[in-house]
C-alpha positions, 0 to 999 in steps of 0.5 A, spaced: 546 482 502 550 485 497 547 491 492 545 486 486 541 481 489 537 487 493 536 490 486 534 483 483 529 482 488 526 488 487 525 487 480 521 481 481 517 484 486 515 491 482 514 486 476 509 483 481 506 488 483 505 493 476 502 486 473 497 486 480 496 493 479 494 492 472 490 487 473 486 492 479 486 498 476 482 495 469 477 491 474 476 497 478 475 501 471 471 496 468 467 495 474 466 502 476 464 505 469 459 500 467 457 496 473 457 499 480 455 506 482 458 510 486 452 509 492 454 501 491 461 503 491 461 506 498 455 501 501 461 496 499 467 500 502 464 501 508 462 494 510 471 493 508 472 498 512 468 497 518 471 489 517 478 491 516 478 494 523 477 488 527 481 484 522 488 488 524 488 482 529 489 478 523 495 478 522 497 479 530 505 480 527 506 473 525 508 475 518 514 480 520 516 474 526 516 469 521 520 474 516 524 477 521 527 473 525 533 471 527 533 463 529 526 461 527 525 453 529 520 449 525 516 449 532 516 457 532 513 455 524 508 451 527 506 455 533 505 462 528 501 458 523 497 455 530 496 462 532 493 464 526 489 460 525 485 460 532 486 468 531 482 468 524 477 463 528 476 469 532 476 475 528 471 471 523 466 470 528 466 477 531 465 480 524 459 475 524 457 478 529 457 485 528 453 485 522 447 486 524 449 492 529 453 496 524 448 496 519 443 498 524 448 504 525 448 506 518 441 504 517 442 500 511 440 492 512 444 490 505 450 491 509 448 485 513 448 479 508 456 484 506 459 482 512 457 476 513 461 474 506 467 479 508 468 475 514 469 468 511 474 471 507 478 472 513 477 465 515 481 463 510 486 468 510 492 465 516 492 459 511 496 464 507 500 468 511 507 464 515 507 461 506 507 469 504 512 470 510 517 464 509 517 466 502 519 473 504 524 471 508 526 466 504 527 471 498 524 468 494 520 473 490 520 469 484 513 465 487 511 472 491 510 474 484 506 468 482 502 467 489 500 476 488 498 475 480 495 469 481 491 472 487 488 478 483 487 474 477 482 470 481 479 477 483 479 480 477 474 474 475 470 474 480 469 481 480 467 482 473 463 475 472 458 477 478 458 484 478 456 483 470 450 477 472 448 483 477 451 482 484 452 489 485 457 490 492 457 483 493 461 481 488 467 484 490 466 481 497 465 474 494 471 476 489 475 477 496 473 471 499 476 468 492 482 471 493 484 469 498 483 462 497 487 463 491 493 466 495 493 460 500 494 455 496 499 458 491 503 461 497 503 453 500 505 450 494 511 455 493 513 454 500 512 448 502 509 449 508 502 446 510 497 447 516 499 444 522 496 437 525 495 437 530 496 445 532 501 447 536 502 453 542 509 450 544 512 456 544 508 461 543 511 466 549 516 470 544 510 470 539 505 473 544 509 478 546 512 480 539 505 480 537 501 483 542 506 490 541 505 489 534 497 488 534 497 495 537 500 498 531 495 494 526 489 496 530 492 504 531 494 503 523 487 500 521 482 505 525 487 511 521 486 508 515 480 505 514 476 511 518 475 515 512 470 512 510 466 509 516 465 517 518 464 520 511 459 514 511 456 516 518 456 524 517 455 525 509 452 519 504 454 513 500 456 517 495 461 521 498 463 515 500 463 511 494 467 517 491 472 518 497 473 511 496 475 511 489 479 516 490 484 514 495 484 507 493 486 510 486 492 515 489 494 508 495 494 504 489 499 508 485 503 509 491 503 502 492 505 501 485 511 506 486 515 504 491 510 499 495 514 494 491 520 495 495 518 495 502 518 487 502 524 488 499 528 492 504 526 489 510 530 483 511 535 487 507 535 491 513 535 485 518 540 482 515 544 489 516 541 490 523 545 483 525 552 485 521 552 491 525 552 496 520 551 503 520 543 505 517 545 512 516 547 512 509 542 506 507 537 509 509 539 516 506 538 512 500 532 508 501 529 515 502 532 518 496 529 512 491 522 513 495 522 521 494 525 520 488 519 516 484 513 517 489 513 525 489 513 526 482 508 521 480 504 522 486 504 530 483 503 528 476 497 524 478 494 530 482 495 535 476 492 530 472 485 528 477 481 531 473 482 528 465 484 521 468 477 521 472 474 523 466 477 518 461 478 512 467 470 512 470 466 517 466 461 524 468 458 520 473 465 519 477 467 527 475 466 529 483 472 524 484 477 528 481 478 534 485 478 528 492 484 526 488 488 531 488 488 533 496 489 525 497 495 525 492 498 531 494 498 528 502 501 521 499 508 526 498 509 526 506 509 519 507 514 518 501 519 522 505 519 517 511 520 510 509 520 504 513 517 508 518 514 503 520 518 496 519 524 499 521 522 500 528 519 494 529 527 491 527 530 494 531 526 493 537 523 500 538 516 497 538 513 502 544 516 507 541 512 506 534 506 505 538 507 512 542 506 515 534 503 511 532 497 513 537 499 520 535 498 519 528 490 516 529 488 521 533 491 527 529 487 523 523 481 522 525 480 528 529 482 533 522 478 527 519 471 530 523 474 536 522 473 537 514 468 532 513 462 537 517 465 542 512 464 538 505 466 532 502 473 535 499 475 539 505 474 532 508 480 530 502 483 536 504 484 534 512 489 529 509 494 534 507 494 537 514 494 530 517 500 528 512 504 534 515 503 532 523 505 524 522 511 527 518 514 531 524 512 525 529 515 519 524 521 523 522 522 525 530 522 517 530 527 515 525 532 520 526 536 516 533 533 509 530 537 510 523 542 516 525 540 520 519 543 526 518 538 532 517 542 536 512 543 530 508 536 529 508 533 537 506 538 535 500 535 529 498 529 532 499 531 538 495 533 535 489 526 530 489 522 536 489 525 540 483 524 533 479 518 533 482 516 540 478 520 538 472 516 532 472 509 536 471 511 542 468 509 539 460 502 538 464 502 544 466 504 548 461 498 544 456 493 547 462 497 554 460 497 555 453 494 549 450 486 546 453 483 546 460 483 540 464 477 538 462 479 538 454 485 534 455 484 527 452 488 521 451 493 524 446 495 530 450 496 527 457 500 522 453 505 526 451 505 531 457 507 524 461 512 522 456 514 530 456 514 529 464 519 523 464 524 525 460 524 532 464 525 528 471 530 523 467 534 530 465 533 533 472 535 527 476 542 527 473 542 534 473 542 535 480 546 528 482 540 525 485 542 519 488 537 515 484 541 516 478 546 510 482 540 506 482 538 508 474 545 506 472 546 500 475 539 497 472 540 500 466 548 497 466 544 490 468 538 490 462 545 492 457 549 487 460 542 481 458 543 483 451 546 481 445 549 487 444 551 488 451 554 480 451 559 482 445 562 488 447 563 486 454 566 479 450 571 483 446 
């Protein structure tokens, strides 16, 4: 696949990933300024959580066998979608089931009728998977695009229409089932691919074995990240929760908006290397130079800027939200410098060894998880950075043999993303120094001080050659080229 075309991909999947993100985040604001609180909020994250744990089965790696594998037959396509199916049957009915112990649990019987909702939503789920997966494989991030903005705008109207006729947390768990539906039918009408009928398990050996080892990883995934919220749940309050939530889910959004886009991208780009036979080092030295290069400086400017973007996004009310995000975005910076940790593995058929860290990285997470949050509530955010720290050591020990990276490369990569990095938020800094407190900083300062923060990265990156900059130049020559302008010159 040549550099153009993995450039042209990526361009339809962070527009339909920045459209998405746009959608959310003005929900998500709406909502939780004048509609939720943050008590209604944790109610809501922790019935998520708790379902998303047993829901880590839903996939059972179906979307990465589909997208990744080398002759998939129209009877594998059939029996992954059979798969699915009885899959999310089975997951429905034990998050049903475990409705009425959890709330016991948390000693909160709202939670019940929540999880009840939540699990007919993942009912619906399998319907778009093996479409969502054949689009990726297919490279057809153009009906992606629409599949993900067509979903969050069906979310996006649920959410604000019922919790603006009182529904409280329900309404983002109705809004989820909405979503769902939604993402299934866009997703089989732009991929062609129906429920099977009558199912079909002809086949499934490959599936169940590729399967069982990556179930492995998504339930060692979801206890990781969902655990946050179920123990700040048990040992602190619903508000803590609703903070913490708010929190992570504003620094994973951000996150996802930056380099998230790409993921999809890069994994049947790299598939396709993998089956040429082509050496990963330089490829992948270059995927991390794209990630730190973009993630680092704007995960770093949302940390210096929690506390104004908390108080102009929410309100006073959500003011306790801003010191969480700092610690929470600061630790997103470790996990940029490891991309593809876990795609990679997977493709390249090292999924024991995956799961081997995988195992390491939840414990390490839930134990400093305990650890911080029998402290307070932001030691609890604070754990995060030491938990960032650990899986980047587990994961770089990983990917080192698997790509054959060079180590003095990447400390070069990394050096050069760091001093963009400061760049970036020295103007916002230097606001806090001389000009008004974080507190005092509104709209227009923190606008400037980003544009000021833009321009000084941009400076930076060609300054001290980052490889990012090759990136730059060749989406920039590609928009020149589109125009009027461009067109004549390259005509005469």
């Amino acid at each position: 696949m040549s550099a153009s075309s993995v450039r042209g991909a990526a361009l339809w999947s962070i527009g339909a990933q920045y459209i998405a993100f746009a959608i959310q985040f003005v929900v998500s604001v709406v909502i939780s300024r004048f509609f939720l609180s943050p008590s209604e909020m944790g109610l809501y994250s922790i019935a998520l959580s708790a379902a998303m744990l047993v829901s880590a089965l839903q996939d059972f790696g179906i979307r990465r066998f589909v997208a990744g594998e080398r002759d998939l037959t129209e009877e594998q396509l059939r029996t992954c979608f059979s798969v699915s199916l009885i899959f999310a049957l089975g997951i429905g009915l034990i998050i049903f089931a475990l409705a009425w112990p959890v709330a016991r649990f948390y000693d909160n019987v709202r939670l019940t009728p929540l999880l009840v909702i939540i699990a007919g939503s993942y009912l619906i789920v399998p319907f778009g998977i093996v479409p969502g997966a054949m689009l990726q494989r297919r490279m057809d991030y153009y009906s992606i695009f629409l599949t993900s903005v067509g979903a969050a705008v069906v979310n996006a109207v649920f959410s604000l229409a019922l919790a603006w006729a009182g529904y409280s947390a329900f309404a983002l768990a109705w809004a989820s089932v909405a979503q769902q539906v939604a993402r299934a039918i866009i997703g089989q009408w732009r991929s062609g691919i129906r429920p099977p009928f009558p199912p079909s398990l002809k086949g499934i050996g490959p599936i169940l074995r590729f399967g069982s080892n990556s179930s492995l990883l998504y339930i060692s995934d979801a206890i990781s990240s969902r655990s946050p919220e179920l123990v700040i749940g048990r040992i602190l309050t619903l508000t803590a929760v609703g903070l913490y939530s708010r929190a992570s889910s504003l620094g994973a959004q951000l996150q996802m908006l930056v380099s998230g886009a790409v993921d999809g991208v890069f994994y049947p780009a790299f598939a396709r290397l993998r089956d040429a036979g082509a050496d990963l080092a330089a490829p992948y030295q270059r995927v991390v130079a794209a990630y730190s290069g973009v993630t680092w400086p704007a995960m770093t400017f949302l940390a210096t800027a929690a506390t104004p973007i908390v108080l102009m996004l929410y309100g006073p009310r959500w003011a306790g939200v801003a010191p969480l995000l700092s610690w929470i975005a600061l630790g997103q910076l470790f996990f940029a410098a490891v991309p593809l940790h876990f795609e990679l593995p997977i493709l390249l058929g090292h999924i024991r060894r995956l799961i081997v860290a995988n195992a390491l990285d939840t414990i390490a997470s839930i134990g400093l998880l305990i650890l911080g949050a029998t402290v307070s509530l932001e030691w609890a955010a604070i754990s995060r950075i030491g938990y960032g720290i650990v899986w980047f050591v587990l994961y770089a020990t990983l990917m080192k043999p698997l790509t054959g990276f060079a180590w003095r490369g990447m400390v070069k990569v990394y050096a050069q993303s760091l001093i963009a990095t400061l760049a970036t938020v020295a103007p916002l800094l230097a606001v806090y120094r001389w000009v008004a407190s974080p507190e005092a900083v509104g709209f227009t300062l923190l606008s400037v001080s980003a544009a000021a923060g833009v321009l000084a990265w941009l400076v930076v990156v060609y300054a001290v050659r980052h490889p990012l900059r090759r990136e730059i130049d060749a989406i920039a020559g590609g928009i020149w080229a589109k125009l009027p302008v461009g067109r004549l010159r390259r005509a005469g």
